[in-house]
N, C-alpha and C positions, 0 to 999 in steps of 0.2 A: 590346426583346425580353426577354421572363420567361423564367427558366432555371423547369424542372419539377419540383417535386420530387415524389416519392412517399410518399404518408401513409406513418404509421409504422401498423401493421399492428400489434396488440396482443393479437390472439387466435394469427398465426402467428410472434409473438416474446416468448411468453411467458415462457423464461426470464431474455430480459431484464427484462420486466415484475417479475420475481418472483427478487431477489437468495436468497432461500434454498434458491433450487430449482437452485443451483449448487452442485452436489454430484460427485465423485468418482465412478465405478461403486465403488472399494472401498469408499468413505464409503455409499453406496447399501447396498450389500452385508451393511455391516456391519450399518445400523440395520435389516435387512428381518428379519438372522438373531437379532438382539436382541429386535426386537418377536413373533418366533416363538414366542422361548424364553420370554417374559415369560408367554404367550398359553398357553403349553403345561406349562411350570412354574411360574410364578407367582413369578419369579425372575427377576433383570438378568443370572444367565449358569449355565451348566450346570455339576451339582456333581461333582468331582474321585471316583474312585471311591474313595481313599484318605478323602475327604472321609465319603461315604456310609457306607463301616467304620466311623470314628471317631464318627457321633453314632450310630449302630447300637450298637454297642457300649455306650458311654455309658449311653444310655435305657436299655437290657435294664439295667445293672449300677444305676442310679437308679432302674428297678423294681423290683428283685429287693434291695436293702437295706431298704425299709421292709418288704417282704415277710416276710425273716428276722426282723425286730424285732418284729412283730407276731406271728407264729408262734410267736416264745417268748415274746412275753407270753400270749399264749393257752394256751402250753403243748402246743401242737398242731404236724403237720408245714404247710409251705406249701401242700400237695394238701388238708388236712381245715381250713385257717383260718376262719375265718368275716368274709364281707366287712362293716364296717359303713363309716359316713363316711368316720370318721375313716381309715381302713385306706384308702380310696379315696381319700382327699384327698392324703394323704403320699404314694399311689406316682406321682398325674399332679403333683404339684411334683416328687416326687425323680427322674423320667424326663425333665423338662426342662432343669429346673438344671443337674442331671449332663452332658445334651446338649449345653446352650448354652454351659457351661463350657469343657467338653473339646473342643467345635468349632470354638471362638472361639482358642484358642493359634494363636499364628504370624497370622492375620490383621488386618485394617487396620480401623481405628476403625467405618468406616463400616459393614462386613461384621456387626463385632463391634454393631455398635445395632439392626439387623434380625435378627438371632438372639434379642436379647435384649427385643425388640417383640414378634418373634411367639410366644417363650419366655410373655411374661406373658399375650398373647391366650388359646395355648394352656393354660395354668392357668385362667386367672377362666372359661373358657366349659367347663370341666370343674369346678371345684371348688362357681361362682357356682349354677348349674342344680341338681348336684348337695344341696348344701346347702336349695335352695326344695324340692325334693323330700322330703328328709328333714324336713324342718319340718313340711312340707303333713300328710305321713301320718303325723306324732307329733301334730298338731294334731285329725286327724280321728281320732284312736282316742280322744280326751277326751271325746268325747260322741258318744254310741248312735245316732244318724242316720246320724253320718257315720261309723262304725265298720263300713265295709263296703268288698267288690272295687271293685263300681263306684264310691264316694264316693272312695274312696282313689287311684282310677287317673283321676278326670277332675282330682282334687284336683294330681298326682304331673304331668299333664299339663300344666297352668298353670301350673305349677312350672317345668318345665322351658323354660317358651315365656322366661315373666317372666327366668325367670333367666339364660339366653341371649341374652335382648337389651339387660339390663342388662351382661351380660359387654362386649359387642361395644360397647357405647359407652363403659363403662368402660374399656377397653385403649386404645379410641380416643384418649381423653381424658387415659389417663396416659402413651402413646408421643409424643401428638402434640396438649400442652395449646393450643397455639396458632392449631391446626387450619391447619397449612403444608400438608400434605402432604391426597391423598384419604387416604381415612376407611379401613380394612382390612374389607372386604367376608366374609361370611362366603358361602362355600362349597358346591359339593358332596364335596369333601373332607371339610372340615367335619364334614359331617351323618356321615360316616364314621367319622370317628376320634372324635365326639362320641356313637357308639352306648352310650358306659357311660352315658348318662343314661337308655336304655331300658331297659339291665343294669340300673341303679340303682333305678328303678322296680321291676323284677321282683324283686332281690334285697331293699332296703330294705323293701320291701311287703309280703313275706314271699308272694309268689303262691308259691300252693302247686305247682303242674309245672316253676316255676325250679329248686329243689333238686332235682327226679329227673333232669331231662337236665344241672345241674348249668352253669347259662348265666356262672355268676361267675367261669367257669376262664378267658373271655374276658377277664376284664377286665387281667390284664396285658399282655396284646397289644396291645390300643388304649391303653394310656397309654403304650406302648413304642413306639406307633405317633406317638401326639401329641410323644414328645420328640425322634423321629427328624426330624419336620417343621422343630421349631423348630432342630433343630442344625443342617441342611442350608439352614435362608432365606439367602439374601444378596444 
């Protein structure tokens, strides 16, 4: 006489089929409200409001010193300076720096490498764009074809593309030469706080309706805006 046994049933004992799916509700819990935050900030956990102050502050105070320094080189107050590169390059370094610096006290190594990853993302994808733009339209005023709006703004355009995707692999490639980790995706945040390259087009190019509504008074808000990101990554 056979004793019966009953197959093992592997669609209605799935957890046993599947040791990783032995999970806690709080272990559950934890990873649902992790993957939210990641999804929602682009971050492994939500920043402290103390936190938020500190690269706030920071960025405004690393904007606002090349500001002064160029002001009295110019001679001029901060309302009448005149924006060129170089003025635009020093404030999105000096509003990250400042950021990552002062955000990074009291934190743990690993917090302190993701401030300072997305510290240089945010530089090269502002300074890198910035730079093919001013090139593009100092190249096309050398010769009377391209010495014009339209030459100058599809030129200022290509500029910005090339230079942006050179930024976003370059950062890639100096956070993460080994390529461990995915690759740091560019955004629609991004395209946000990356507006001084359409400022820079306007101002750089000298479009003449930028000076009357006077669009260059943005530009320290978005590199205040690019240092406040990288101070609060973690």
């Amino acid at each position: 006489m056979s004793l019966g046994i009953q197959k093992f049933n592997s669609k209605q004992n799935v957890f046993e089929r599947t040791p990783r799916l032995h999970r806690t509700e709080i272990e559950v819990d934890e990873k649902k409200k992790r993957s939210l935050l990641e999804l929602r900030y682009k971050r492994d956990k939500e920043v402290l409001p103390q936190d938020k102050i500190k690269a706030f502050s920071a960025a405004a105070v690393g904007t606002l010193i090349p500001m002064l320094i160029s002001s009295k080189a110019q001679k001029k107050s901060i309302f009448k300076m005149k924006y060129r590169f170089t003025e635009m390059a020093s404030m999105a370094f000096g509003a990250n720096v400042f950021a990552v610096t002062a955000s990074s006290i009291g934190k743990d190594y690993e917090e302190k490498k993701k401030k300072v990853n997305e510290g240089i993302f945010q530089i090269l994808n502002s300074v890198l764009p910035m730079s093919f733009v001013d090139g593009s339209l100092k190249l096309c005023s050398k010769f009377k074809k391209t010495n014009n709006a339209p030459a100058k703004i599809a030129a200022s355009v290509s500029g910005v593309l090339a230079g942006t995707q050179l930024g976003i692999r370059l950062s890639n490639k100096i956070t993460d030469p080994k390529n461990l980790i995915p690759d740091r995706k560019y955004t629609a945040k991004d395209s946000l706080a990356n507006l001084d390259d359409a400022v820079s087009i306007l101002v750089l190019g000298k479009v003449p309706f930028a000076d009357k509504i006077h669009i260059e008074k943005a530009l320290p808000f978005i590199y205040g805006y690019s240092g406040y990101r990288s101070g609060t990554s973690n």
